[in-house]
Legacy VTK file of the C-alpha trace (Angstrom):
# vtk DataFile Version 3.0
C-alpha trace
ASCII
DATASET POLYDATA
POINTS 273 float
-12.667 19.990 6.504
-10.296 17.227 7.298
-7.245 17.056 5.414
-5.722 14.441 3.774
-1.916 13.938 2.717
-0.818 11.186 0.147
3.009 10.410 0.688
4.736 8.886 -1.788
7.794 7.672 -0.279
11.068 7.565 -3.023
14.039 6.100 -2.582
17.332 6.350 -5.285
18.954 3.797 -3.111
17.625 0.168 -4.193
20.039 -3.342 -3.847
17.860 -5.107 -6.341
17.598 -2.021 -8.457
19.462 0.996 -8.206
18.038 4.270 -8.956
14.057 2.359 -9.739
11.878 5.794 -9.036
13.315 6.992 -12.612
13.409 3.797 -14.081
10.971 4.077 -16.773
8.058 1.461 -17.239
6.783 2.065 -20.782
8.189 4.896 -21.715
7.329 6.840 -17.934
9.151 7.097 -15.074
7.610 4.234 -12.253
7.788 7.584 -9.722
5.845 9.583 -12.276
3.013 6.774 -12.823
2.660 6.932 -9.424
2.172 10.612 -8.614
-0.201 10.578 -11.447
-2.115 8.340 -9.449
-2.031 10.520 -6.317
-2.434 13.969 -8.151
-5.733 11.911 -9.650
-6.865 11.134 -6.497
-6.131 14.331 -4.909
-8.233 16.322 -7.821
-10.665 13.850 -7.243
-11.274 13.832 -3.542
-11.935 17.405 -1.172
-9.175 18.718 1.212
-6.592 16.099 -0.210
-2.871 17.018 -1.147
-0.510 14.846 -2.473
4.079 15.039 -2.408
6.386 12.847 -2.815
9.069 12.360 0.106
12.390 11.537 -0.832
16.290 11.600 0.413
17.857 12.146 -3.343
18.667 15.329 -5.126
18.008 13.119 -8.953
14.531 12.534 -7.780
14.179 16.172 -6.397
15.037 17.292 -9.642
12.756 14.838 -11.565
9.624 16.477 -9.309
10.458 19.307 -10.062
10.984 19.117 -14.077
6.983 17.353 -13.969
5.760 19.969 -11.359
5.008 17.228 -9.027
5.398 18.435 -5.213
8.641 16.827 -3.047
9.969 17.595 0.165
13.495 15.736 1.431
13.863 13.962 3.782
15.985 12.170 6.257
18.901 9.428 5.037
18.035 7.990 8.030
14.717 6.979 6.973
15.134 2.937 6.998
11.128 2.250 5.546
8.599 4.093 3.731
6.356 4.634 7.165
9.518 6.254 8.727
9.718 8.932 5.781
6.087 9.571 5.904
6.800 10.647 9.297
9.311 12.372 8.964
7.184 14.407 6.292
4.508 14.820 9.290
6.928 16.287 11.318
8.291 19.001 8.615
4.614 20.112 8.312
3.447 23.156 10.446
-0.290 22.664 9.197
-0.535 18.453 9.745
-2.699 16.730 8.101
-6.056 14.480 9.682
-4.895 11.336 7.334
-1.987 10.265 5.852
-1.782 7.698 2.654
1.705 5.745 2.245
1.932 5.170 -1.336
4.644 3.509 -2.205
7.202 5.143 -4.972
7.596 1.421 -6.565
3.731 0.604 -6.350
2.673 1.999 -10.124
0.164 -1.015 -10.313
-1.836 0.041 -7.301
-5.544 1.327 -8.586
-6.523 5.121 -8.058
-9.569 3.960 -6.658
-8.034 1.860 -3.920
-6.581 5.177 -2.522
-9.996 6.766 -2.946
-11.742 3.931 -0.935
-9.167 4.048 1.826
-9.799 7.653 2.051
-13.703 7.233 2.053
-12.999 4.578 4.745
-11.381 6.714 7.071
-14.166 9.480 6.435
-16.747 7.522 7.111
-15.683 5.233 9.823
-16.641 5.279 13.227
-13.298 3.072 14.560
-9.899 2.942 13.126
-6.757 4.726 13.016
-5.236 2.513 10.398
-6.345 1.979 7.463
-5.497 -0.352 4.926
-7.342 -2.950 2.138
-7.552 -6.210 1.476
-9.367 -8.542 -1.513
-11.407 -11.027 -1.095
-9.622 -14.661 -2.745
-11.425 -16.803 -5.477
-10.805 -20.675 -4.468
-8.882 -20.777 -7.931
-7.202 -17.345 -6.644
-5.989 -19.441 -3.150
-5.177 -22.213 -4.994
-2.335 -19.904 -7.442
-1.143 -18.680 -3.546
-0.333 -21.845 -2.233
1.458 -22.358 -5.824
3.300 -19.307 -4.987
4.281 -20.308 -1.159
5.804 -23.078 -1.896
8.694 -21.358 -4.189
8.278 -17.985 -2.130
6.799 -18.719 1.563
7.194 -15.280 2.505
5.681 -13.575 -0.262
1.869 -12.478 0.073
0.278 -11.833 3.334
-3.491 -13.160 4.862
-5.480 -11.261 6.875
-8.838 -12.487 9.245
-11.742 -9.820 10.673
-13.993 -9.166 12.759
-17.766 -8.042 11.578
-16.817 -4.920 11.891
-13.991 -5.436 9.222
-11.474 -4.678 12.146
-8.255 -6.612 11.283
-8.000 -9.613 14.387
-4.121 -10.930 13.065
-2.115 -10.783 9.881
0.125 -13.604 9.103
2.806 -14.804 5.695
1.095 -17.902 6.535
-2.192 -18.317 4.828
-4.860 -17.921 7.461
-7.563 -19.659 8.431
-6.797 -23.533 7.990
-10.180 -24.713 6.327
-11.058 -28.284 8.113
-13.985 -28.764 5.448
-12.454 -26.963 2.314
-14.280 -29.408 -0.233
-17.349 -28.836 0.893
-16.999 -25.020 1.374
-15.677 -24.979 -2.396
-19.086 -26.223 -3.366
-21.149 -24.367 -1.382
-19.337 -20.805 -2.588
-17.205 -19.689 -5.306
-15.145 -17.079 -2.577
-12.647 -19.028 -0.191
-12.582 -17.203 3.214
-9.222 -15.903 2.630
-8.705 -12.832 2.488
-5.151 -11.421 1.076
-3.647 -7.869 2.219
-2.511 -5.287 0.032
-0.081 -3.205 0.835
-1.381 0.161 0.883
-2.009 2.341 4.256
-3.613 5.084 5.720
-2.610 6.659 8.828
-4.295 8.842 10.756
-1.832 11.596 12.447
-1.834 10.460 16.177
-1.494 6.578 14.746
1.413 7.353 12.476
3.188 9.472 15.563
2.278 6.691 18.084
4.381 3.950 16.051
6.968 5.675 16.561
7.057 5.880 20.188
6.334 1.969 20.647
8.829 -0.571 20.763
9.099 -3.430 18.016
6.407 -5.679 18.994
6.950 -9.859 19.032
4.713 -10.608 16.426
5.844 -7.818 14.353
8.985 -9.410 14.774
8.483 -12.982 13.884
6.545 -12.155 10.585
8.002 -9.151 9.831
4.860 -6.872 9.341
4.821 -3.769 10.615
1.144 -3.577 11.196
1.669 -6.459 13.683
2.459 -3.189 16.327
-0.537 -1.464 16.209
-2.531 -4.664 16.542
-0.301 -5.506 19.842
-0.780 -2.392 20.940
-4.352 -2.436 20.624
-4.939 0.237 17.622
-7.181 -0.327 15.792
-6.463 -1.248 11.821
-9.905 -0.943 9.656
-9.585 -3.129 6.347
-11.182 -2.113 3.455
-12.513 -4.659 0.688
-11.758 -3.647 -2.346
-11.412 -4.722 -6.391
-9.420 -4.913 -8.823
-11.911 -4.565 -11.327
-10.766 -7.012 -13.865
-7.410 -5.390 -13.641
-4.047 -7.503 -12.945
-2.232 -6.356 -9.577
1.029 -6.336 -9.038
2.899 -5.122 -5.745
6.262 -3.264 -5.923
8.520 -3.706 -8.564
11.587 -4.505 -7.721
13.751 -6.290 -10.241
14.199 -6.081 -14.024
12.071 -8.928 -14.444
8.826 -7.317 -12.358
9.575 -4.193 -15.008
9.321 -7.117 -17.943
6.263 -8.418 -16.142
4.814 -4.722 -15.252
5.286 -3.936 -19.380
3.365 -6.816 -20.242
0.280 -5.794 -18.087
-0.011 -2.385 -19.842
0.243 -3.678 -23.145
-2.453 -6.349 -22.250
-4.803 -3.895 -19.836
-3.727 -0.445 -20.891
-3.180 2.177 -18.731
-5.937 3.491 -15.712
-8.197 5.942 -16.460
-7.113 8.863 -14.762
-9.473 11.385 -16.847
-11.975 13.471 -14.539
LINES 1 274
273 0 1 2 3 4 5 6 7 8 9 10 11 12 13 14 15 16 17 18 19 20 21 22 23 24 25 26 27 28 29 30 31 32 33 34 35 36 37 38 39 40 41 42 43 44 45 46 47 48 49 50 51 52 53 54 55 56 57 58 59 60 61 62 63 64 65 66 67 68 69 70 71 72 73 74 75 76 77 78 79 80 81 82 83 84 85 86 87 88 89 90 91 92 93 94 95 96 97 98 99 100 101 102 103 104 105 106 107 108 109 110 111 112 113 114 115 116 117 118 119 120 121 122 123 124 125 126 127 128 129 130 131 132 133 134 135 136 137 138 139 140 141 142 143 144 145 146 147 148 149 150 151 152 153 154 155 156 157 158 159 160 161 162 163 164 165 166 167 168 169 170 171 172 173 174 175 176 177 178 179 180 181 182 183 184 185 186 187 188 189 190 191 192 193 194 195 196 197 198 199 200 201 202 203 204 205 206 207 208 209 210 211 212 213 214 215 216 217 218 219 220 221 222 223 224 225 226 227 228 229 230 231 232 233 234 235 236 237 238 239 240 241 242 243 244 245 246 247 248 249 250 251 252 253 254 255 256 257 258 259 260 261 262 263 264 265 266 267 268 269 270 271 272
């Protein structure tokens, strides 16, 4: 059986928001919503474990209280992908996959995690893994809205046909020549928007470590730019959010205003088996 690993990177130490892992988002912890996600998913899928990896005694002890699984890690860590590492690393028995699922990510939906791990199972290429939807014209439209107040926030993707990633980009890729007739022919633009969620397998994760920062990588500032230039191959995943709002990391007090507001509108996932 291959084994899978979900890694929830937490850090204490935030700019924006000091301490956010214990910051509670109606009434929870965010760190807590998230492992409840992961120990979900990891009840939910065969040979799959789930810990959170951390440099911070508070959130240790917060694990701990909630019986939720936490190894420490390295100060040194400077992203999320470095700590899952480092977590690989500390392991004797290694895991096949690993998930990076970010501590500040309590919006992201079980069953994106699930598909990414089905993906990986059931894929004959890739060694990354990661998701992307699928944008509405009306859904484009509220990007471009967003670019031109934040041009660095949300991130394209474009595939092959065998839904192997060919670039990411902050700018919104492709340029559309005949967008007005293409917006009556379908109601789907072919943009396709990257979330934020990956899976590694073990010789990918260790390999990005060995390679250098890669000029792409560098001029967008997207990690997954150095497997792509270094000719790994990164499976995307379609997925839904199933009538559900998404959100990406929170990361001020407003996005825990804004995150508050989806719960009491949606309600909480369904994380019943």
């Amino acid at each position: 059986m291959h084994k899978t690993l979900i890694v929830i990177p937490a850090r204490y130490g935030s700019t924006r928001l000091p301490g956010k892992p214990l910051i509670k988002i109606a009434g929870r912890e965010m760190l807590l919503r998230v492992a409840d996600m992961a120990r979900y998913v990891s009840t939910s899928q065969q040979g799959c474990d789930y810990v959170v990896a951390t440099d911070d005694e508070r959130i240790m002890q917060l694990c701990q209280q909630h019986n939720v699984p936490c190894m420490m890690t390295s100060e040194q860590c400077s992203s999320g992908t470095e700590r899952c590492f480092d977590v690989l690393k500390q392991l004797t028995e290694k895991p096949d996959f690993i998930v990076n699922l970010q501590g500040d990510n309590p919006f992201c939906p079980p069953w994106f995690i699930s598909e990414l791990i089905q993906s990986w199972r059931n894929s004959e290429v890739g060694e990354v893994f990661t998701p992307y939807v699928e944008l509405t014209w009306q859904e484009l439209d509220d990007l471009r809205a967003v670019k031109q107040i934040t041009p660095f926030s949300g991130t394209t993707v474009q595939t092959n046909h065998e839904q192997l990633a060919l670039t990411f980009s902050k700018n919104i890729i492709p340029a559309i020549r005949k967008e007005a007739s293409m917006r009556q022919a379908t109601t789907l633009s072919p943009v396709k928007r990257h979330i934020g969620l990956y899976g590694y397998t073990a010789s990918a994760l260790e390999a990005y470590f060995t390679l250098p920062e890669s000029v792409y990588e560098s001029c967008e500032g997207l990690e997954q730019m150095r497997f792509l230039e270094n000719s790994l191959a990164v499976k995307m995943v379609p997925v839904s959010y199933q009538g559900h709002t998404g959100m990406s990391g929170v990361d001020s007090p407003e996005d825990i205003k804004r995150a508050e507001a989806i719960i009491a509108r949606d309600g909480e996932y369904d994380l019943t088996l």
